[in-house]
C-alpha positions as CSV (number, residue, x, y, z in Angstrom):
1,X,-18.9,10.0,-6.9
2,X,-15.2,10.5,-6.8
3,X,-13.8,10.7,-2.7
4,X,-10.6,12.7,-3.1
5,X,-8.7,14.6,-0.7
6,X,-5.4,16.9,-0.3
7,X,-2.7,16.4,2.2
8,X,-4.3,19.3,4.2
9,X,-7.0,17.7,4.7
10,X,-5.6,14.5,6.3
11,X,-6.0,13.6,10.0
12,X,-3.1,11.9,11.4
13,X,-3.4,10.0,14.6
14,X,-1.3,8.1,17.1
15,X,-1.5,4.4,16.2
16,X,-0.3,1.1,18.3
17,X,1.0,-1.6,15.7
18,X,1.1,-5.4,17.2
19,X,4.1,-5.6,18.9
20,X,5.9,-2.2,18.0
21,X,8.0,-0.6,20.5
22,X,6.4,2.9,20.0
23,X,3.3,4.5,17.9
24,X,3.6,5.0,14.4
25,X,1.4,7.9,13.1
26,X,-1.6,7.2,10.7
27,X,-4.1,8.8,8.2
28,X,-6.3,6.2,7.6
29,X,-7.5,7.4,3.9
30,X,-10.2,4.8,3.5
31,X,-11.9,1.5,5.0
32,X,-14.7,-1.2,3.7
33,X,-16.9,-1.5,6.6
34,X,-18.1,-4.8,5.2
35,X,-14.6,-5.9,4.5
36,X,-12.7,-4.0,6.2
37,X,-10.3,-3.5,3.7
38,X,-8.2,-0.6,4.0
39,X,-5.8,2.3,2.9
40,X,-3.7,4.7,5.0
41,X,-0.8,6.3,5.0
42,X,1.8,5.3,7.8
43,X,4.6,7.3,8.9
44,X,7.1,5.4,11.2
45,X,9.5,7.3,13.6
46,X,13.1,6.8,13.8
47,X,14.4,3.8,16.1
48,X,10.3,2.0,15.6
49,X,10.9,-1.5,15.7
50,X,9.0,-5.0,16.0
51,X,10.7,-7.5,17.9
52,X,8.0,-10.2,17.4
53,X,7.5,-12.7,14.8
54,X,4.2,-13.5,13.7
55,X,1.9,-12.8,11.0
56,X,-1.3,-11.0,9.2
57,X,-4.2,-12.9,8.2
58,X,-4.2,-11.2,5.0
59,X,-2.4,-9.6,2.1
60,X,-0.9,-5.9,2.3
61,X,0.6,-4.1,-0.7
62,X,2.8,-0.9,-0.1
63,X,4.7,1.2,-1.8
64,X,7.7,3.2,0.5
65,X,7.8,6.5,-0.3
66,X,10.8,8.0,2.0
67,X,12.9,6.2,4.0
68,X,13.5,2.8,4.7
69,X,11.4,-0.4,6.1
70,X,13.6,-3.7,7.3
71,X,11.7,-6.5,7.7
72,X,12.5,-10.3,7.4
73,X,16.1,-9.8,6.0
74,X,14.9,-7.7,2.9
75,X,15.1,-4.0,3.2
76,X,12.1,-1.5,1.3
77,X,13.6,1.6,0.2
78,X,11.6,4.7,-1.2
79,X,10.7,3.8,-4.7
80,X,9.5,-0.2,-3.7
81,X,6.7,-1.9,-4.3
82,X,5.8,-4.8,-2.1
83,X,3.0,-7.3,-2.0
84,X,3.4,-9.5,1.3
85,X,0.7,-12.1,1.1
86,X,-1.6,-13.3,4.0
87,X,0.3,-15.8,6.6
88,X,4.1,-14.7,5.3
89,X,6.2,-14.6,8.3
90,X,7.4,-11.2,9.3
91,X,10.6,-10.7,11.6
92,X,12.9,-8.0,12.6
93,X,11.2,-5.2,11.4
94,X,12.7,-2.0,12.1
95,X,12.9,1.9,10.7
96,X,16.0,3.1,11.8
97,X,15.5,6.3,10.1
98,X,11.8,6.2,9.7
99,X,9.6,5.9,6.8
100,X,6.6,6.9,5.2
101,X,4.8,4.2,3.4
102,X,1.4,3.8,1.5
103,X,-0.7,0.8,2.3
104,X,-3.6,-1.7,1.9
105,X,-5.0,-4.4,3.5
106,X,-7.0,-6.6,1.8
107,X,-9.3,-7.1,4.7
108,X,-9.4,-6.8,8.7
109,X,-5.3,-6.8,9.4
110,X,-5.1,-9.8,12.4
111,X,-1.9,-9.8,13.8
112,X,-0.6,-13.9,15.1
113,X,2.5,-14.3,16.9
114,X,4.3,-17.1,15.7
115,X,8.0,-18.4,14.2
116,X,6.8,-19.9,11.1
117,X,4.6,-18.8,8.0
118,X,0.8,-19.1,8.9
119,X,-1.5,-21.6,8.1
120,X,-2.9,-19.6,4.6
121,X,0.5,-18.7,3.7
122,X,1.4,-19.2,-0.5
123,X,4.7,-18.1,-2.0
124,X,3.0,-14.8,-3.7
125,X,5.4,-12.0,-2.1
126,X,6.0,-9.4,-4.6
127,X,9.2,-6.8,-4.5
128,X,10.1,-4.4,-7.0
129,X,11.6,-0.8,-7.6
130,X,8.6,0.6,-10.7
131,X,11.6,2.9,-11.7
132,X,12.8,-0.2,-12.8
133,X,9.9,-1.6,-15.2
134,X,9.0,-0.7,-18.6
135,X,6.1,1.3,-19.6
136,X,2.7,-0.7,-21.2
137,X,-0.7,0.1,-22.0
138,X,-3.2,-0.4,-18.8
139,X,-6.9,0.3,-18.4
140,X,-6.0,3.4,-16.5
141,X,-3.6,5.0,-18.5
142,X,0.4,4.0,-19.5
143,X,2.5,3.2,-17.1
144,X,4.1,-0.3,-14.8
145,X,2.6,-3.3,-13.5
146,X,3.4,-4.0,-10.3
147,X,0.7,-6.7,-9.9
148,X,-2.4,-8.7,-11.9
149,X,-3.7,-11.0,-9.3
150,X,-7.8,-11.9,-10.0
151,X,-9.8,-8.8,-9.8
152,X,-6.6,-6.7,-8.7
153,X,-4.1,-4.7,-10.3
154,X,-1.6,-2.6,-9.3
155,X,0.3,0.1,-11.9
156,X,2.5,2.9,-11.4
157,X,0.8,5.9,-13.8
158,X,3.5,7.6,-15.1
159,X,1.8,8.8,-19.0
160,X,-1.7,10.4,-18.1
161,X,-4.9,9.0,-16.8
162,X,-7.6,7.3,-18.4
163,X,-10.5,9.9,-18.9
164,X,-13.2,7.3,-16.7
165,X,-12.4,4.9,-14.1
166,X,-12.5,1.2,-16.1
167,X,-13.3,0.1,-12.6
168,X,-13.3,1.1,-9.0
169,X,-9.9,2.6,-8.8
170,X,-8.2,4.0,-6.1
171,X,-5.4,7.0,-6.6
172,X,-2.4,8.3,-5.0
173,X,-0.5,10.9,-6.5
174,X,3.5,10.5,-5.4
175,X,4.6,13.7,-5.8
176,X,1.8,15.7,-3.9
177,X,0.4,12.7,-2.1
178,X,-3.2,13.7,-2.7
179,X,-5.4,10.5,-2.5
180,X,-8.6,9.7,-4.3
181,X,-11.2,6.3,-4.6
182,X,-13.2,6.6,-7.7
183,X,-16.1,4.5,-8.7
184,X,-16.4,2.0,-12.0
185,X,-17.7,4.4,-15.0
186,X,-17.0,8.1,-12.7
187,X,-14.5,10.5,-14.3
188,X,-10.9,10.5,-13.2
189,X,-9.5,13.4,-10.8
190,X,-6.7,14.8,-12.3
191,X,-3.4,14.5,-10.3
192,X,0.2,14.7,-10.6
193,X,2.1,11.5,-11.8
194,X,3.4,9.0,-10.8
195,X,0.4,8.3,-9.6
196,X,0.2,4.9,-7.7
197,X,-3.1,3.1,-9.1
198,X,-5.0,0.0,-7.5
199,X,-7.5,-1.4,-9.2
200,X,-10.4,-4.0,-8.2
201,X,-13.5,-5.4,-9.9
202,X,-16.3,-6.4,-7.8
């Protein structure tokens, strides 16, 4: 059964990232408990910073949806898609204006202190504006590939859903930022595009 809910619905909370200077706030939209893997929304203040290098012990993907995220000499601006595998070396990250960003971790987010990339860390970062990309044919509907990485895909819906989920697909609409998870074979919710689609077979 489809787990969708509106922005009204969501229960943000004060949250303490490794390292950060002040709380960010959270909705934490969904988590594995076998798995722990993970989807919120994060809204960082103005002036939030990390001073600390280090590292996660596993991928995230998000995409910025206002504002602006610094963060090891590249800057995220609304629109950006980012795929920062596990072990990449993160330094300088800072919000000067705040942001809002959508993300996933692919498992229980570890944070290590360190100066160089971790020990699991291969070259897979991802960084793109999907305004940028042209439209294609996917199992959810027409729209961008931002990634195609083993069992997961991430696309930018910008034509209309599928009618059934080709797997378990989770949903975020941009415009309204309603969020849904929808099993293999379940009928899609419909939502406002672009709609930010991650997909993962078992």
């Amino acid at each position: 059964m489809t787990d969708a809910r509106q922005p009204a619905d969501y229960s943000w909370r004060d949250y303490e990232i490794p390292g950060g200077n002040v709380p960010v706030s959270l909705v934490r939209l969904a988590v594995d408990r076998d798995t722990f893997v993970s989807q919120s929304l994060v809204r960082f203040p103005p002036g939030w910073a990390r001073r600390d290098s280090g590292w996660y012990t596993v991928d995230e993907e998000f995409l910025v949806l206002e504002g602006e995220l610094h963060m090891s000499g590249t800057t995220y601006r609304s629109g950006d898609y980012a795929l920062i595998p596990a072990g990449y070396l993160r330094f300088a990250s800072t919000t000067p204006e705040g942001c809002l960003v959508l993300a996933w971790f692919g498992g229980k987010a570890e944070w290590s202190m360190g100066t160089r990339h971790g020990p699991r860390y291969a070259d897979r970062l991802v960084h793109v504006r999907w305004e940028g990309l042209p439209d294609e044919r996917g199992p959810a509907g027409t729209g961008r590939q931002l990634r195609q990485e083993g069992n997961l895909s991430s696309w930018i819906i910008t034509g209309e859903l599928a009618i059934e989920a080709p797997v378990a697909t989770d949903l975020f609409s941009i415009p309204d930022h309603t969020w849904a998870q929808t099993p293999a074979g379940d009928v899609l919710p419909v939502m406002s595009s672009p709609i930010f689609a991650r997909l993962h077979t078992p």
